[in-house]
N, C-alpha and C positions, 0 to 999 in steps of 0.2 A: 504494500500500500504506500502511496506517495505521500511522504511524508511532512511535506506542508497542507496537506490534506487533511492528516490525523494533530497536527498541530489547530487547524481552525478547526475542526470538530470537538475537541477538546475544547477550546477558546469557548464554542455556542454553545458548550453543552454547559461550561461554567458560569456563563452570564443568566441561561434559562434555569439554574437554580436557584443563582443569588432575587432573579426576577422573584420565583416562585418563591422566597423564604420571604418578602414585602408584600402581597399578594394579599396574606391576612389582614395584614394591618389598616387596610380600607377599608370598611364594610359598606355596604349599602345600605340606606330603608327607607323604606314606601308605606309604615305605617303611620297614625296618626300625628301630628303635629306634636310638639313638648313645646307648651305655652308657659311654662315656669317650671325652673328649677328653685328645688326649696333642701338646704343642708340645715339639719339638727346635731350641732357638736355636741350636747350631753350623749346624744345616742349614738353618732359616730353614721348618721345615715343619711345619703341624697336621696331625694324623692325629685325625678322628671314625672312634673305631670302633664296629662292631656287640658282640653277642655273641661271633658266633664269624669275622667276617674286618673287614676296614676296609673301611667306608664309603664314605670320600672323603679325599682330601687336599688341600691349598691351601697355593702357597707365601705367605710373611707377612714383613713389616717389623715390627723391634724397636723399643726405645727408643733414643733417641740414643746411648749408652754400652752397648752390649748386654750385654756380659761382666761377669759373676758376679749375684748375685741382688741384688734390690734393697732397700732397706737404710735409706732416706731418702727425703722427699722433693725433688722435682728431683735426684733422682741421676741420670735419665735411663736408669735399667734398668729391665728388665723382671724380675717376680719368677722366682722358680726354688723349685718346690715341689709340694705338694697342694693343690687350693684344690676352691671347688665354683663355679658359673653360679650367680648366686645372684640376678637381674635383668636385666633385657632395659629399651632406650629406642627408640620408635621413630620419635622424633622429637631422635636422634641429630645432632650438628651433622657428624659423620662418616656421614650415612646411617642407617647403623640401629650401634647397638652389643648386645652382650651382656655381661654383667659380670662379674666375677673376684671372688671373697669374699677377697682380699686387701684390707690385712694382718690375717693370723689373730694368735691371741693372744701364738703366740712374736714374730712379728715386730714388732709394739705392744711386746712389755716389750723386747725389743735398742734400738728405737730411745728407747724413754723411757732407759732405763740411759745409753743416750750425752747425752740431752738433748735428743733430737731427734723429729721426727715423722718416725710413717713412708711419707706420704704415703697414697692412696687412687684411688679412680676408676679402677682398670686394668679396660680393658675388651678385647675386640675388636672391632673396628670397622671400617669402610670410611674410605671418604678424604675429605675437607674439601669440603665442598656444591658449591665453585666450580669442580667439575670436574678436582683436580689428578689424577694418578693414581697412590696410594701407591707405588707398586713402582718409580713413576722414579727415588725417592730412598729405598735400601732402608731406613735404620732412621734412623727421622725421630720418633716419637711422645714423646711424657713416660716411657715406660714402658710403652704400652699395644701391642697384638699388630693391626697392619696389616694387611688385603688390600683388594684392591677390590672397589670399590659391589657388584657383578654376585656375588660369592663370600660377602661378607656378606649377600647377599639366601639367600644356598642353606646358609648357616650357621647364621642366625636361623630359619629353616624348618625346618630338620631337629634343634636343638639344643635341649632343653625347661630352663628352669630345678631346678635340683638334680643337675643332673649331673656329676659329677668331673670336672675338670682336672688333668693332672700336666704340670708344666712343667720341662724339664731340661736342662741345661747342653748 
């Protein structure tokens, strides 16, 4: 066999793996809308809801400090509030993320008032590329709203940017 032949077979056969190993990580969905996302930190749960019943839920990891809203940055909370999805990465170093339009404008003047910034980047996200799996170690993040790769893929799929979030204690 000629073997710059078996050299580019080799070459397509390697790229149509690495394709099919990202393949997962899109999903599709054509069912109903998720008109609000609602996270409850005492209980560690997102609820996408529809219209008129929920969707789906997935339990989630906080920021390192969970309790009370966040306020700073590196305080290691996560916020507690109204926000909206305001951006999606899909080249996420957690997998895939979707983004939190925190901090809104009250919480930018609180932390300038103290001198401080109020940090940014809160997303929800899957777990660190090298295979850990958020949920061994529940609230681990800066701040930002944990689950696993598998539930970030069914979250990013069904979650369109502009959609409310309400985040509560």
């Amino acid at each position: 066999m000629n073997s710059s032949l078996t050299r580019r077979t080799a070459l397509l056969g390697g790229v149509a793996v690495a394709l099919a190993g990202c393949a997962g990580k899109f999903r599709s969905y054509n069912g109903p809308e998720v008109t609000r996302l609602r996270i409850r930190k005492a209980d560690r749960i997102l609820f996408l809801d529809g219209r008129d019943r929920i969707l789906a839920t997935f339990p989630i990891g906080l920021g390192f400090a969970p309790e009370g809203h966040k306020q700073f940055e590196g305080d290691g909370k996560t916020p507690e509030g109204r926000y909206m999805i305001d951006r999606r990465n899909p080249s996420s170093l957690f997998h895939l993320s979707i983004g939190i339009s925190y901090p809104n404008a009250e919480d930018r003047a609180f932390a300038a008032a103290q001198g401080q910034s109020p940090g940014g980047d809160i997303f929800i996200h899957g777990g660190p590329r090298r295979g850990i799996d958020p949920m061994d170690k529940r609230d681990w993040t800066a701040g930002c709203i944990a689950t696993t790769d598998r539930q970030i893929e069914r979250i990013y799929a069904m979650v369109r940017d502009g959609t409310p979030i309400e985040i509560t204690a």
